[in-house]
KOLDRENVEX-360331 format. One line per field, with one value per residue (C-alpha): residue number from 1; x, y negated, z negated; residue in one letter. Coordinates in steps of 0.05 Angstrom, whole numbers. Last residue first. Layout:
% KOLDRENVEX-360331
n (NUM ...)
xx (X ...)
yy (Y ...)
zz (Z ...)
res (A ...)
END
This chain:
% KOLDRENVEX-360331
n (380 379 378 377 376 375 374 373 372 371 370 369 368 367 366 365 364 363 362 361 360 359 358 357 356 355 354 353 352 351 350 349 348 347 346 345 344 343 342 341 340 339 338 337 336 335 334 333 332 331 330 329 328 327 326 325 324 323 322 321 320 319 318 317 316 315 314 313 312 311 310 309 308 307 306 305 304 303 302 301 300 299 298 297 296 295 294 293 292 291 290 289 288 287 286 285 284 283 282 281 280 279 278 277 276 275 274 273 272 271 270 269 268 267 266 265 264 263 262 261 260 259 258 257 256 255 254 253 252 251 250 249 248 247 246 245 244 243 242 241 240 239 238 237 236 235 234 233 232 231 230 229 228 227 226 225 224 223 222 221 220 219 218 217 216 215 214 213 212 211 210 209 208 207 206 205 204 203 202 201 200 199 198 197 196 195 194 193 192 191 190 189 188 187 186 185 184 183 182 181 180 179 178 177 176 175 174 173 172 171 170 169 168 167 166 165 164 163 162 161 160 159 158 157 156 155 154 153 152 151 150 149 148 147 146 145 144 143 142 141 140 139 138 137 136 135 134 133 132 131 130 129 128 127 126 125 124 123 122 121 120 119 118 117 116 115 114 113 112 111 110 109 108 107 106 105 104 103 102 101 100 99 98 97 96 95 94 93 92 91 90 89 88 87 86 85 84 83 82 81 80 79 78 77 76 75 74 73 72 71 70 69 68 67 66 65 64 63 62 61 60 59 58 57 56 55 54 53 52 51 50 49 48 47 46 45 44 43 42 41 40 39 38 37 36 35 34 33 32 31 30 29 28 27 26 25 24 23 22 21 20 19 18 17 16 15 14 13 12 11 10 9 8 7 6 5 4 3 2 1)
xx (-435 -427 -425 -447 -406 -371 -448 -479 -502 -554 -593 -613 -654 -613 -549 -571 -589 -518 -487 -514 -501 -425 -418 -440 -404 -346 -366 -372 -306 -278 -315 -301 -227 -228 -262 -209 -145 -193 -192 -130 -165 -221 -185 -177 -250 -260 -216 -253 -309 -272 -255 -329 -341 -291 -324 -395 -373 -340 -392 -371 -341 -303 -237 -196 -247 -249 -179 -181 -238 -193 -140 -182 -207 -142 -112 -180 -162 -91 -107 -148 -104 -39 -67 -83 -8 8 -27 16 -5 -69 -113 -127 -174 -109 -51 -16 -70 -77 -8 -7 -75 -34 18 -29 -72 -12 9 -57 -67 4 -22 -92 -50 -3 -64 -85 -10 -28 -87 -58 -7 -65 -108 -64 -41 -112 -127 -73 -100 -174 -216 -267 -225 -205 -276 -293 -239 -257 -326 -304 -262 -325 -368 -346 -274 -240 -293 -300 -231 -226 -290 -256 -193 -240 -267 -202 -176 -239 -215 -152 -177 -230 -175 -131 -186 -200 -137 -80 -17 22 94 52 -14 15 44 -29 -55 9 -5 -79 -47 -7 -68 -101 -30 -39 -114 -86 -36 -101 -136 -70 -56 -126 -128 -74 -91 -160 -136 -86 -33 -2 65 102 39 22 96 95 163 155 90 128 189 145 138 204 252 203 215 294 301 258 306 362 334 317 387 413 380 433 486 504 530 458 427 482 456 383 406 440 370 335 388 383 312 308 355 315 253 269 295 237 202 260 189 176 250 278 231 267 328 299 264 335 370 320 313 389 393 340 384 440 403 380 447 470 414 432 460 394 362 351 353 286 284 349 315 258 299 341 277 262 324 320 253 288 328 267 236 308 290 227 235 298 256 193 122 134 79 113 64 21 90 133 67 67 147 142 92 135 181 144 123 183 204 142 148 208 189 125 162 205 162 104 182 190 127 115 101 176 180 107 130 190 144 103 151 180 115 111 176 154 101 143 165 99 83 126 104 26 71 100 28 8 -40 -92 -89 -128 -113 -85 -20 48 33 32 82 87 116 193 210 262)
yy (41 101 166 214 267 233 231 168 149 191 157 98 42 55 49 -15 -38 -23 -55 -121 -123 -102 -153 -210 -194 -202 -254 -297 -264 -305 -371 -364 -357 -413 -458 -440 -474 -538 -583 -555 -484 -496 -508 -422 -402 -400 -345 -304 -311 -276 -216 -217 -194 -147 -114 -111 -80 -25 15 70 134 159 175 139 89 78 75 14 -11 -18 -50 -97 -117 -120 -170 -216 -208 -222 -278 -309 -320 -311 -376 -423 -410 -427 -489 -512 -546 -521 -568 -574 -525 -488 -495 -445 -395 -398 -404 -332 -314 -319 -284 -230 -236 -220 -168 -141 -154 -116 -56 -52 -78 -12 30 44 75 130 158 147 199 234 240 272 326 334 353 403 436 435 378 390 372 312 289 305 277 203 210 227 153 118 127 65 60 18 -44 -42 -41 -111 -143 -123 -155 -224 -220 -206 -273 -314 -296 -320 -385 -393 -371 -426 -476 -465 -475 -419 -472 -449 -401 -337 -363 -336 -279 -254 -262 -214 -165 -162 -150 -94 -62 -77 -35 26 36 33 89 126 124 141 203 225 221 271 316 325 339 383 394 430 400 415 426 337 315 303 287 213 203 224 175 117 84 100 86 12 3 5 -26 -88 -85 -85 -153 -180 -184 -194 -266 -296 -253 -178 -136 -123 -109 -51 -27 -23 7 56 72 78 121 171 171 193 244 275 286 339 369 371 424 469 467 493 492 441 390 385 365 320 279 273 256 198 166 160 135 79 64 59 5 -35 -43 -60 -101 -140 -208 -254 -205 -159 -204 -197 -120 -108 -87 -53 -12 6 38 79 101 118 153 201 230 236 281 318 334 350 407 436 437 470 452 392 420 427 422 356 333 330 293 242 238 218 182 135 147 104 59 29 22 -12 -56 -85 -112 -133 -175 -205 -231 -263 -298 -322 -339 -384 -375 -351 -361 -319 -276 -248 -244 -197 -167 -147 -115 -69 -49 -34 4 52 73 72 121 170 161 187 233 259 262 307 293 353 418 444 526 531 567 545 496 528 535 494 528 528 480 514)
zz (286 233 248 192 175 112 81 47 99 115 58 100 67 -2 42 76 7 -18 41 32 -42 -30 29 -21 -71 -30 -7 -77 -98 -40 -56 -134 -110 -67 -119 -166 -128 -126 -52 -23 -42 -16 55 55 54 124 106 72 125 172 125 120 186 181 124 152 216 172 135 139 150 214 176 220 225 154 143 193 154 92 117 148 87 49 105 87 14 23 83 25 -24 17 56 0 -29 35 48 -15 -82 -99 -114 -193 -233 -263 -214 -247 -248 -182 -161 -196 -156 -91 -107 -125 -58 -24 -50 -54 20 36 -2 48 108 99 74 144 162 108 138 209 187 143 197 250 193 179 250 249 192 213 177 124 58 102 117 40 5 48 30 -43 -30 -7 -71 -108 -100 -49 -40 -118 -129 -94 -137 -190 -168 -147 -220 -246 -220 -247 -315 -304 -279 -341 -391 -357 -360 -432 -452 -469 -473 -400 -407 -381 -342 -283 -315 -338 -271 -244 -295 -261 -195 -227 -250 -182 -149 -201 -172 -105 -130 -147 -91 -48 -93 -94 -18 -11 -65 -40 38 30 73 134 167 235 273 256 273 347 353 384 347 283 298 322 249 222 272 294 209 220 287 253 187 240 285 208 196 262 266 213 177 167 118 85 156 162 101 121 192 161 118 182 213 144 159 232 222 177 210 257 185 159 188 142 102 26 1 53 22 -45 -6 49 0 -43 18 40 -32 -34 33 9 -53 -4 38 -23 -49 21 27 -46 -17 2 42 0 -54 -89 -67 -103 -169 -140 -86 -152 -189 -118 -114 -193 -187 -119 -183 -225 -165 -166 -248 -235 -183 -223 -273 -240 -239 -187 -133 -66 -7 -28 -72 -5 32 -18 -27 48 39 -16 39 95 52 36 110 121 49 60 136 117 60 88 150 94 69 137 150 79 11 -11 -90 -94 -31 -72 -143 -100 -71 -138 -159 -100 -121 -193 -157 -133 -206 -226 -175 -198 -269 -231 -202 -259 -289 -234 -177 -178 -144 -90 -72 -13 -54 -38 22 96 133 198 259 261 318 366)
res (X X X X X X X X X X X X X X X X X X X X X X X X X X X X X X X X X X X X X X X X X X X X X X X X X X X X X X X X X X X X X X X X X X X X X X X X X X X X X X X X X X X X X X X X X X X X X X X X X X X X X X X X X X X X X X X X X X X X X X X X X X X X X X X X X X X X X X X X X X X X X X X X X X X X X X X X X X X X X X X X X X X X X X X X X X X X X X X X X X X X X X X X X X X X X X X X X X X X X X X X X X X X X X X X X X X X X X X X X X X X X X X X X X X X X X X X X X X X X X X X X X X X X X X X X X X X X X X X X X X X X X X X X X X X X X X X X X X X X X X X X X X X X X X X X X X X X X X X X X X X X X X X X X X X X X X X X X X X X X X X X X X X X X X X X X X X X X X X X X X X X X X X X X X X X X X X X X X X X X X X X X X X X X X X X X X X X X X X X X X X)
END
């Protein structure tokens, strides 16, 4: 018999924590580490790799999301098992580059470590979570069983272990099993996108790591944080206090709903940046020549494009806009991708160049219709 939801410690709205903040930097290492996997693996099997790492990845970094929403870290005992789920997170980063080159069974008991340590803490707010667990610990068998095997079955079992994850909470019907709160929970995803452009950044300045600091590798690295900027400013500026303030103003039960779809929108979102990183280190090291690879030109500009629709997908889940805008120039990012066979920079000043673009576009349709600017108004 399902236990209904309780509700989190006190409703009043607290603010992320500085352990989680170090929390997320600890995730974020991971993130990191696919990005240096995809850089030394630009092709489909190595795009494959790494949607399958980070699904089941993302699923407990939520997991941890949604622990921390109901069960603030202010005691010791708290902080001490959060550190604990830090290392399984700090050895998923380590053996990500090799999960499926030798460390999966590394990575898959790092992942059951994660699992039992989430279910642990979250037993003290919400036994809820045991319909849950299950589900989790199969995932992360599935991991390791992926990591002693060879050929096809490896990515058949990281498949069965990401299909667990994703359909398990339709399958149960999670969202009267678990109440949160709605400020929290899209602070913490703002700001670990925030964490994921600083890391994108680190990953211009390794590209140009190891190369004599001329002019045209200044002028490619700086053209690399003009496209991030340009990223953050499609994220932050205004449209994540609509996002706090349609989930502030939704029902318990109907933030529940939202935050699972919430959270499945940023998937493409993170996946973009990772993307878009690797691509912006082949940038750099191409400096002002062609780039040398059709994928390198294709994580450029399918990361940005992959970002985009990220981003309008939490949109519409959120029913804020604008969206029709954003896909449309997802489209034209990637018209943009034979630039770079012609001059690895060109591509990027042609990406940042839409972006900009859709920003100016949709600030003067905003000025022309103030109603806009609120969460409640539905956009077409």
């Amino acid at each position: 018999m399902k236990t209904p939801a309780p509700r989190p410690e006190t409703d009043v709205e607290h603010r992320v924590t500085t352990l989680e903040l170090f929390f997320d930097l600890v995730f974020v290492f991971a993130i990191t580490q696919l990005t240096d996997l995809l850089k030394h693996e630009l092709s489909s099997e190595g795009l494959l790799q790494v949607l399958l790492v980070f699904g089941v990845l993302w699923w407990m970094y939520s997991g941890y999301t949604w622990l921390t929403n109901t069960l603030a870290p202010d005691s010791s005992i708290r902080r001490l098992l959060l550190m604990l789920g830090m290392s399984g997170f700090l050895v998923l980063g380590l053996a990500t580059p090799g999960a499926f080159t030798g460390d999966g069974v590394i990575w898959g008991v790092g992942y059951l470590l994660v699992v039992l340590v989430h279910a642990g803490l979250y037993l003290q707010v919400n036994p809820n979570i045991l319909r849950i667990v299950p589900s989790n610990i199969l995932a992360a068998l599935s991991v390791i069983g992926a990591g002693a095997a060879d050929g096809p079955v490896v990515y058949v079992l990281w498949a069965l272990a990401l299909a667990i994850l994703v359909l398990t909470p339709f399958v149960l019907r999670v969202e009267s099993s678990f109440v949160l709160r709605g400020a929290h929970f899209v602070e913490r995803h703002g700001l670990l996108v925030l964490i994921t452009f600083g890391e994108s950044v680190v990953a211009i300045g390794f590209g140009a790591a190891g190369s004599e600091l001329t002019v045209p590798i200044v002028g490619a690295a700086v053209l690399g944080l003009f496209l991030v900027c340009a990223m953050w400013w499609t994220y932050f500026v205004g449209d994540d206090e609509l996002a706090e303030e349609r989930m502030v103003a939704a029902d318990d039960e109907r933030r529940t709903q939202l935050a699972l779809y919430y959270g499945y929108a940023h998937i493409p979102i993170f996946v973009g940046v990772i993307a878009t990183a690797a691509g912006l280190k082949k940038v750099i090291e191409a400096a002002w020549e062609p780039l040398q690879s059709v994928p390198a030109a294709v994580a450029l500009a399918g990361g940005v494009a992959l970002y985009l629709v990220g981003d309008v997908c939490f949109r519409r889940v959120l029913g804020i806009g604008p969206y029709r805008l954003r896909l449309s120039a997802a489209l034209l990012v990637l018209a943009t991708i034979p630039l770079g066979r012609w001059v690895a920079e060109a591509e990027v000043i042609a990406v940042t160049t839409i972006l900009a673009g859709m920003l100016v576009v949709e600030h003067h349709e905003r000025a022309a219709d103030p109603t806009s600017g609120s969460a409640t108004h539905r956009v077409k």
